[in-house]
C-alpha positions as CSV (number, residue, x, y, z in Angstrom):
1,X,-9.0,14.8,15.7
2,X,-12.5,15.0,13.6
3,X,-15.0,13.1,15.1
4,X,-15.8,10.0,12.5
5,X,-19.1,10.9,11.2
6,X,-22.0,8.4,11.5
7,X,-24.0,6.8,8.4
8,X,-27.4,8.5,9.2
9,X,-25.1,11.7,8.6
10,X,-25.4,10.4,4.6
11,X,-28.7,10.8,4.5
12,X,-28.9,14.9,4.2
13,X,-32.4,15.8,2.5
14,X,-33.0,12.0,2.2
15,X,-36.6,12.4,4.4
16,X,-37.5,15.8,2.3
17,X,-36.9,14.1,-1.1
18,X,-38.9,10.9,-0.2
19,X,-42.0,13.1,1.0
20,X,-42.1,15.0,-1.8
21,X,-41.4,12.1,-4.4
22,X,-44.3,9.8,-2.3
23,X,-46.9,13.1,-2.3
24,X,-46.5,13.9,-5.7
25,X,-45.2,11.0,-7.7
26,X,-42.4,12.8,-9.4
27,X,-39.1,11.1,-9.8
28,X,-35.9,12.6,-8.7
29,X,-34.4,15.4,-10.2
30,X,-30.8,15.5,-12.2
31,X,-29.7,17.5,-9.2
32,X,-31.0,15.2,-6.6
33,X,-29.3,12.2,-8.1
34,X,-26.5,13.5,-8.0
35,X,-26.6,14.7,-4.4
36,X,-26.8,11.0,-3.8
37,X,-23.6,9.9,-5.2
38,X,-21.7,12.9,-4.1
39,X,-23.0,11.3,-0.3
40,X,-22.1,8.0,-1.3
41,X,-18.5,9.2,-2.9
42,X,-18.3,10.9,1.1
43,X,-19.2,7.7,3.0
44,X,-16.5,5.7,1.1
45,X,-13.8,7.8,1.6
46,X,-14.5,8.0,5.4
47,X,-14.2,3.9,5.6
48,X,-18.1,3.4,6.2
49,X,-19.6,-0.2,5.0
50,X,-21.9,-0.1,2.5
51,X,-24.3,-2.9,4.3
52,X,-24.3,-0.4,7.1
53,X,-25.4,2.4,4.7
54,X,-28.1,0.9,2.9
55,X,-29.9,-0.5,6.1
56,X,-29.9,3.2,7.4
57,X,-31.6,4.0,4.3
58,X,-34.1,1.7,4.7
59,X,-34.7,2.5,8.5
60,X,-35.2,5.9,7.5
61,X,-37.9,5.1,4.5
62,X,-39.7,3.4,7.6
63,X,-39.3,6.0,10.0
64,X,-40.7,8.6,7.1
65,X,-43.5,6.2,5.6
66,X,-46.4,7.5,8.5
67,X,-45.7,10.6,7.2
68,X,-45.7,10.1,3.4
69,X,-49.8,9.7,2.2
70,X,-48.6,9.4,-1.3
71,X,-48.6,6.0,-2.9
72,X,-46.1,3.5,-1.6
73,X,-45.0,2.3,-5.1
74,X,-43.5,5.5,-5.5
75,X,-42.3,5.9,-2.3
76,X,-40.1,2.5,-3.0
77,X,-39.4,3.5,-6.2
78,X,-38.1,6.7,-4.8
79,X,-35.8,4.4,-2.2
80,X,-34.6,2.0,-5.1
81,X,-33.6,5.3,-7.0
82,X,-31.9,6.7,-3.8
83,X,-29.7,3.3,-3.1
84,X,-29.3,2.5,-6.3
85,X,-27.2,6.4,-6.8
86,X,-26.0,6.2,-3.1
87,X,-24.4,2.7,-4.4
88,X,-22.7,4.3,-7.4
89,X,-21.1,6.8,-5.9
90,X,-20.1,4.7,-3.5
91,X,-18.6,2.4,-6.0
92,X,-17.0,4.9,-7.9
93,X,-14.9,6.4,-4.9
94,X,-14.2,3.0,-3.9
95,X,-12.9,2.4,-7.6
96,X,-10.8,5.5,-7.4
97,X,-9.4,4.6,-3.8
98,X,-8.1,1.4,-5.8
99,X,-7.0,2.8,-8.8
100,X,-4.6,5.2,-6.9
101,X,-3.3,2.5,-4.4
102,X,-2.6,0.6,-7.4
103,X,-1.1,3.4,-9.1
104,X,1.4,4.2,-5.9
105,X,2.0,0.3,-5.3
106,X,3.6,0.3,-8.8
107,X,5.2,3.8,-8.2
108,X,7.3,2.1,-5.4
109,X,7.5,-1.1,-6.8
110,X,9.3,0.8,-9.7
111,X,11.2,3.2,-7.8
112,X,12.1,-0.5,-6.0
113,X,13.6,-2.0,-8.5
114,X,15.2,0.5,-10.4
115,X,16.8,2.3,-7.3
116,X,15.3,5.8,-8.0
117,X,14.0,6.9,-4.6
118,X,15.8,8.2,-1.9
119,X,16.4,5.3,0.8
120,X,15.1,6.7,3.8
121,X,12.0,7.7,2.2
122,X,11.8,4.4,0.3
123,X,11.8,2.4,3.6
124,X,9.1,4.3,4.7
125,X,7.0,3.2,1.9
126,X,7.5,-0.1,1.4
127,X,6.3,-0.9,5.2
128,X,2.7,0.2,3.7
129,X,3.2,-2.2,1.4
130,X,4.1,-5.3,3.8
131,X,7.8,-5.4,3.2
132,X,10.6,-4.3,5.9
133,X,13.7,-3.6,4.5
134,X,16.0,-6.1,6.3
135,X,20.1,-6.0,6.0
136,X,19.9,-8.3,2.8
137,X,17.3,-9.0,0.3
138,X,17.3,-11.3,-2.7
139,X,14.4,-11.6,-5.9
140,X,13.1,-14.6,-7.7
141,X,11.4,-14.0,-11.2
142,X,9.4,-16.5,-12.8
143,X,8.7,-16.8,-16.7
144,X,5.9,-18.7,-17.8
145,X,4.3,-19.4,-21.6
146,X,2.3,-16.3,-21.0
147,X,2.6,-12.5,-20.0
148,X,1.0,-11.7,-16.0
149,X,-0.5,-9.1,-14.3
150,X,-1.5,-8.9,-10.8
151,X,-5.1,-10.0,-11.9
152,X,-4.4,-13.4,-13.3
153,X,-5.3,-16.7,-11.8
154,X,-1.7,-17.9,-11.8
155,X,-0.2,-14.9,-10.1
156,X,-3.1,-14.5,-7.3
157,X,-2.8,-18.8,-6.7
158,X,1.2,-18.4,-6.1
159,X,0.4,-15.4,-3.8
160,X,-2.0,-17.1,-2.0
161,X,0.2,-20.0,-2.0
162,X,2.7,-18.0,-0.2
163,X,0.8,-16.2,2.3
164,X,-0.6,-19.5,3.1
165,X,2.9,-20.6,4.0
166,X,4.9,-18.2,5.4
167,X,1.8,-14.8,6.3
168,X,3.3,-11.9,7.2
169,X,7.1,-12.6,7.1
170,X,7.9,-9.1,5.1
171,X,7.7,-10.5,1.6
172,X,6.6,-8.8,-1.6
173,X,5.1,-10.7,-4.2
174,X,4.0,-8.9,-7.6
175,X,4.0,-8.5,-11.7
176,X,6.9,-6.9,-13.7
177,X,6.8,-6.7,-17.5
178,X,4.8,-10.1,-17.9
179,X,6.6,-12.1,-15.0
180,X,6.1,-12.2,-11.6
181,X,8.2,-11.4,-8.9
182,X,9.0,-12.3,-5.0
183,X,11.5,-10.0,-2.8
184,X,12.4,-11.7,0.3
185,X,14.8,-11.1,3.1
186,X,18.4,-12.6,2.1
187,X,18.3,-15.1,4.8
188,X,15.1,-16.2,4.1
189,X,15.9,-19.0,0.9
190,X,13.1,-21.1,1.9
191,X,10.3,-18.4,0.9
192,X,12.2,-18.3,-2.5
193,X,12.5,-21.6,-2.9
194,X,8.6,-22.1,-2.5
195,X,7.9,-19.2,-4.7
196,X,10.0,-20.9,-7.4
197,X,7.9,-24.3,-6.8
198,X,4.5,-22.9,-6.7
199,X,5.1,-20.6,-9.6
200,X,6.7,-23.7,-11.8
201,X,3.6,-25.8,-11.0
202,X,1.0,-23.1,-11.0
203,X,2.4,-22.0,-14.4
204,X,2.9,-25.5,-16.1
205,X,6.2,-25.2,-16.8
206,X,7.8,-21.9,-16.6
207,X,11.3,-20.9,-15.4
208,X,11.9,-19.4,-12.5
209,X,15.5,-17.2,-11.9
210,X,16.9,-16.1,-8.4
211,X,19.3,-13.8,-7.7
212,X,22.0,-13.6,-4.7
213,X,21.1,-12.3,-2.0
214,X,22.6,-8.5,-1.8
215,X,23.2,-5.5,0.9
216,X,20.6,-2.4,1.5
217,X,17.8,-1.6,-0.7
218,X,19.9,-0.8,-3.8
219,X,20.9,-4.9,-3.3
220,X,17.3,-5.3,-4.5
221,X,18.0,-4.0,-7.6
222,X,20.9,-5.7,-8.1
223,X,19.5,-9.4,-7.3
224,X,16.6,-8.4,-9.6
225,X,19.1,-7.7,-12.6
226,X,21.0,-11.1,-11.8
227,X,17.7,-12.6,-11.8
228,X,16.8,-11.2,-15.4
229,X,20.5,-12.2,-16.7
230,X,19.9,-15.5,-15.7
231,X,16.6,-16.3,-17.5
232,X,18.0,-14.4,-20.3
233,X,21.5,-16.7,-20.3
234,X,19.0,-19.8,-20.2
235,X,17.9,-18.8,-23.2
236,X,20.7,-18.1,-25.3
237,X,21.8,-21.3,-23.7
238,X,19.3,-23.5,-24.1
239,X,19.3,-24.0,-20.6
240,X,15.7,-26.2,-19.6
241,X,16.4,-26.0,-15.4
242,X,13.3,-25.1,-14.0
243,X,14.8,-23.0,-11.4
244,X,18.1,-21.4,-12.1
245,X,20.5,-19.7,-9.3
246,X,22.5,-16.6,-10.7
247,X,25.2,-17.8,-8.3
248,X,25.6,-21.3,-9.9
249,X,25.7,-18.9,-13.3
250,X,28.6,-16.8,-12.5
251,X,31.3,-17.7,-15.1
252,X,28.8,-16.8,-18.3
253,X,29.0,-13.2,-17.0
254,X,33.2,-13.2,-16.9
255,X,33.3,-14.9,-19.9
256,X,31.7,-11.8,-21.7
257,X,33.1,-9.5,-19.8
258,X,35.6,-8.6,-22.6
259,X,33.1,-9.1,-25.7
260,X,35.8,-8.6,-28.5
261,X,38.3,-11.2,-27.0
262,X,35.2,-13.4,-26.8
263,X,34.3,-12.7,-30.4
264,X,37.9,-13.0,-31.4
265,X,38.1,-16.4,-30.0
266,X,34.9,-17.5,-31.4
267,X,35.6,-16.6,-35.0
268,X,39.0,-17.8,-34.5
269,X,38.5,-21.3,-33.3
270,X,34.9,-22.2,-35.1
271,X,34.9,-19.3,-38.0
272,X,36.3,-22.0,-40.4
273,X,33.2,-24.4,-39.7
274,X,31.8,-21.7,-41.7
275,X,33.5,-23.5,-44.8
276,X,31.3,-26.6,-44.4
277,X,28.3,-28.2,-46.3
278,X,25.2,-26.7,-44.3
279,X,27.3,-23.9,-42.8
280,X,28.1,-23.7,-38.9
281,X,25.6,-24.6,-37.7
282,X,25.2,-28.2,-37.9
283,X,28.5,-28.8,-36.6
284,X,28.2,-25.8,-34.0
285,X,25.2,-27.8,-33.0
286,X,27.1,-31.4,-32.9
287,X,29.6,-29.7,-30.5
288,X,27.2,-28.4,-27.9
289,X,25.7,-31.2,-27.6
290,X,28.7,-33.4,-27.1
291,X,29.8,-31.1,-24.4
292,X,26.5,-30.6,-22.6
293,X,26.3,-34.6,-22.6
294,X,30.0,-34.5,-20.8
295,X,31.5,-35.4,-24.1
296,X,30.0,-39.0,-24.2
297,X,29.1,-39.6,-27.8
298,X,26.2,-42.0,-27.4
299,X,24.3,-39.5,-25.0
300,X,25.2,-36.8,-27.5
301,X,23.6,-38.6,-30.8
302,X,20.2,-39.4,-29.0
303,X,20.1,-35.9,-28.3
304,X,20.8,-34.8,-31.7
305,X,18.8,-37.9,-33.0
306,X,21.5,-38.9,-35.3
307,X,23.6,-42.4,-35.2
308,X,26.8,-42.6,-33.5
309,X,28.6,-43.0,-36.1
310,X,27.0,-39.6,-38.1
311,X,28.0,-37.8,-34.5
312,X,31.4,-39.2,-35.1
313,X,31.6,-38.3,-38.2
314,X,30.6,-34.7,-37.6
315,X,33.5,-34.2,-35.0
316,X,35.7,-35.7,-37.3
317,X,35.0,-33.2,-39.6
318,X,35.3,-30.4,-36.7
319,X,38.7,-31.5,-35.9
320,X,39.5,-31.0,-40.0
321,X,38.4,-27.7,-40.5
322,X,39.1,-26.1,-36.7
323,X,42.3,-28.1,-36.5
324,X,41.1,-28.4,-32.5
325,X,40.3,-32.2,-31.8
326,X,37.0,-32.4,-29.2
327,X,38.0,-35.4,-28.2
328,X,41.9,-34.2,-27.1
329,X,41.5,-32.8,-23.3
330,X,44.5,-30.4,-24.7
331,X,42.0,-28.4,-27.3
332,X,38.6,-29.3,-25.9
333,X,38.6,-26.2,-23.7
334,X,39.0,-24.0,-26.0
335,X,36.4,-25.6,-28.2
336,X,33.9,-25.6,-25.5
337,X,34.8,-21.8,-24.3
338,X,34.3,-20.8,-28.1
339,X,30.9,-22.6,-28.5
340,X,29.7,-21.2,-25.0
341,X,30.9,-17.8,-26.5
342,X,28.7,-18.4,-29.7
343,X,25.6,-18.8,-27.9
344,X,25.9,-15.6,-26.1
345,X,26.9,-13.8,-29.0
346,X,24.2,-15.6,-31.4
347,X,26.9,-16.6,-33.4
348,X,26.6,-17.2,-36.8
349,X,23.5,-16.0,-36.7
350,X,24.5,-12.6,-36.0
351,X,27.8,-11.6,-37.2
352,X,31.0,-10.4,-35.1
């Protein structure tokens, strides 16, 4: 194994440049300047400090002023000029060092979540990356009023949030497509559940979707997908939960499972509310409502701001042109599968 190089080993030419700079009052050359960050570039990469480099700099400016008769305004000019490239280039590698973690934190994040690495090899990353793949896994994704990335104040306040709470405890917490995103092992609900809480709050408002907790490092991808179809079934749905379980969402996903008997039984039971003055949907409206309120009319009319008697009327008028009463326990599960139905399908806005 190389032995790790010291920092006076950065300062190659570093005494020769300054006596000739002090003597003669010359500032450096291109070529000089460039040596500088080239050293600097090579002290970053070998995991140096930079406090540490610039004080053996400045030892060595002492150790070389006896021997410099020149003036001493251009000797510290020629030190500020040395630093000051030394500093660059060790900025610049330290840039690059970041740039490429970055770049291969979101190469496995990706390859993560998508299932497009090979799973022995994938294990091996995502240890450098503070998560062990465990038996089970399970992902939250939280929505808010505006996009993320990794560089945000809400993201890095729920990821502090969470390390404060739970450290090292193999979770993963980053951005994806504007949300952000926690893996944790399957067993482990609590970190979830806190990740859901902090990124409500820290997002003022916000939803936040988690998916079951599934098998190997392909379940990731799966719980990630149920996590997506929830927050996208809230939506269709009108569904205001802040925190939404796919496995409380289930039957949406059999419901559509055959689309065309789905859109058969929605243009079947509601197509002729079609027929009525204003279209669908008023009355497509009326009927979610009643259902979502447990069919209790009162509950139903505040929602929809309208009297009781106007919500009455509008089932009324349901019941004409569907021939299915809402009221009658015998038809109201059909209604209510057909108006779930038309918000999956966006129907009438898109037609079947």
């Amino acid at each position: 194994m190389m032995e790790r190089q010291t920092p006076e080993q950065y300062l190659e030419g570093y005494a020769r440049i300054l006596a000739e700079v002090s003597a003669t009052g010359r500032r450096l050359t291109r070529d000089e300047i460039e040596s500088r960050r080239s050293l600097g570039e090579r002290a970053a990469d070998a995991g140096h400090g930079l406090p540490a480099l610039v004080s053996a700099h400045l030892s060595a400016a002492r150790a070389a002023w006896p021997a410099s008769p020149g003036s001493a305004d251009h000797a510290l000019a020629t030190v500020q000029q040395v630093v000051d490239a030394f500093a660059e280039g060790y900025g610049r590698a330290q840039l690059l060092a970041v740039r490429k973690e970055e770049a291969a934190r979101r190469e496995f994040i990706d390859d993560l979540l998508y299932g497009r690495s090979d799973l022995g090899r994938l294990a091996g990353r995502a240890e450098r990356f503070g998560l062990r793949l465990s038996p089970t896994h399970a992902v939250a994704v939280a929505r808010g009023p505006a996009a993320y990335d990794e560089s945000a104040p809400v993201p890095r306040q729920v990821e502090r949030e969470l390390i404060a709470r739970f450290g090292d405890r193999s979770i993963l917490f980053t951005t994806k497509d504007g949300r952000m995103l926690c893996v944790a092992p399957g067993e482990q609900d609590d970190v979830l559940t806190h990740f859901a809480k902090q990124a409500h709050a820290a997002a003022d408002g916000g939803q936040v979707a988690i998916g079951r907790p599934q098998p190997g490092p392909r379940g990731i991808v799966q719980s990630y997908e149920e996590a997506l179809n929830a927050l996208e079934l809230a939506e269709r749905l009108g569904l205001d939960a802040p925190v939404l379980r796919a496995a409380d969402l289930l039957v949406y996903p059999v419901l559509t499972r055959d689309r065309q008997a789905m859109a058969d039984l929605v243009l079947v039971t509601l197509g002729p509310l079609t027929g009525a003055r204003g279209g669908a949907r008023p009355l497509l409206d009326t009927l979610a409502a009643y259902f979502d309120t447990g069919c209790v009319a009162a509950a139903a009319a505040r929602r929809l701001s309208l009297s009781v008697r106007a919500l009455t009327y509008r089932l009324e008028r349901v019941h004409q042109l569907t021939g299915a009463d809402p009221a009658d326990p015998a038809h109201r599960y059909t209604l209510q599968t057909a108006v779930i139905g038309a918000r999956l399908l966006d129907w009438p806005a898109r037609s079947l």
